[in-house]
N, C-alpha and C positions, 0 to 999 in steps of 0.2 A: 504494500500500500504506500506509494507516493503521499507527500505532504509540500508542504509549501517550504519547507525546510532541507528539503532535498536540494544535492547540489550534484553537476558532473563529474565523473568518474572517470577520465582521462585512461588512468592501466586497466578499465576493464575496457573500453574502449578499444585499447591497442590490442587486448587480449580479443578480443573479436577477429580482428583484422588476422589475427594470430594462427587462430582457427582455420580460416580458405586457407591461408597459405600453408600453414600443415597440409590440409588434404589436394593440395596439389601438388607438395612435394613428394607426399605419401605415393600418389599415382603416377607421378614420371619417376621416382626412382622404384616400383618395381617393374612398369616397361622397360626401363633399362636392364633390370638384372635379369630379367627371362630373357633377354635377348643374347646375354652370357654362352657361349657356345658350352660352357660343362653343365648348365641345364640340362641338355640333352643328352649327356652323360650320369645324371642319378639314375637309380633305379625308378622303375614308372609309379610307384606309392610312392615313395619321398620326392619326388616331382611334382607327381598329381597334390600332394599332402602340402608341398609350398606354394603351388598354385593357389590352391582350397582356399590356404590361409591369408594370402595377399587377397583376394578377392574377397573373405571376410573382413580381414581390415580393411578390404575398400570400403565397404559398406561400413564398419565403424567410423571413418574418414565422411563417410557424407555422412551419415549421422553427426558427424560431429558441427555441422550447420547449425544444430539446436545449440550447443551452446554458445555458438557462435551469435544466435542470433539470443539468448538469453544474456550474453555477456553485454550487449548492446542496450539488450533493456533495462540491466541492472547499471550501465556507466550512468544513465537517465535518472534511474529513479533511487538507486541503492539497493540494499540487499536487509529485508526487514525479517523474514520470515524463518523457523527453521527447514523448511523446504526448499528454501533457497540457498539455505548455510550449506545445506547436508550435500546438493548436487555440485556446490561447489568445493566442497573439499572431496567428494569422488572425484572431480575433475583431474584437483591438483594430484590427488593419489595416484591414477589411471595416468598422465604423464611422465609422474615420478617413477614409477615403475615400469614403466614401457623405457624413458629417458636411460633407468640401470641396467634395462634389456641390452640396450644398443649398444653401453657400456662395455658391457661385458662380450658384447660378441665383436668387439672391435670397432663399432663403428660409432667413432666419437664424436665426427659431425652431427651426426644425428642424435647424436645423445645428449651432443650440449643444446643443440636448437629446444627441442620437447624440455631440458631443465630449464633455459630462459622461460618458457613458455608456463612452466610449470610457478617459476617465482613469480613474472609478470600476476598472473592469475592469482595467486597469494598473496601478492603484495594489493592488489586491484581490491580481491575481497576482503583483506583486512581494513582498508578506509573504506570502504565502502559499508561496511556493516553498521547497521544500527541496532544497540540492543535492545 
C-alpha cells in the first residue's frame, strides 16, 4: 500500500533493468555453449539433460520478468508488506546461490554479474522497506 510518504527507489529500479539483462545474457550465452563442438560429444542423457536444463532456466529467465516488473513497482511505491519482504529475499537467495553455482564451476563472470545483482536487490530492498 503506497502512501503519500512514499518516495523512489532508485537500486530497485536498477535492479529491474537488472532482470532483462540477466535473461538475455542467460539466453545468448547458452546459444553459444550448444554450439561448442564437445556438445556433440556427451553422451545423448547428459546432453539431452543440459539441454533440459538450459531451457528450464530459460523459462526461469522469463519468468524472471515478474520481478523485474515487481522491482519496478516496488522503486514506486516501496516495499510494505510481508509478501513483498518474503519474494524479495527468495530473490536475493535464488541469485546468491545460483551466483556460488557459477563460482564454483569456474565461471566467475557470471558469478560476479548475479552477486552485483544479488546486493543491488539487497541493498534496493533494505531502503526500501517500511516497517
Amino acid at each position: 500500500m503506497a502512501t503519500s510518504t512514499s518516495k523512489s527507489h532508485p537500486l530497485l529500479l536498477a535492479s529491474a533493468a537488472a532482470y532483462g539483462i540477466l535473461a538475455l545474457g542467460h539466453t545468448t550465452k547458452g546459444l553459444e555453449q550448444f554450439k561448442h563442438p564437445t556438445m556433440n560429444t556427451l553422451p545423448l542423457a547428459l546432453r539431452g539433460a543440459s539441454k533440459i536444463g538450459w531451457y528450464e532456466g530459460s523459462g526461469f529467465f522469463l519468468i524472471m520478468t515478474t520481478p523485474g516488473i515487481l522491482n519496478y513497482k516496488w522503486a514506486q511505491t516501496g516495499i510494505y508488506d510481508i509478501y513483498d519482504k518474503s519474494i524479495a529475499g527468495v530473490l536475493v537467495s535464488l541469485l546468491a546461490a545460483a551466483g556460488a553455482a557459477y563460482f564454483k564451476s569456474g565461471d566467475k563472470a557470471t558469478a560476479t554479474t548475479l552477486a552485483v545483482v544479488a546486493v543491488l536487490q539487497g541493498l534496493g530492498v533494505r531502503n526500501a522497506m517500511f516497517v
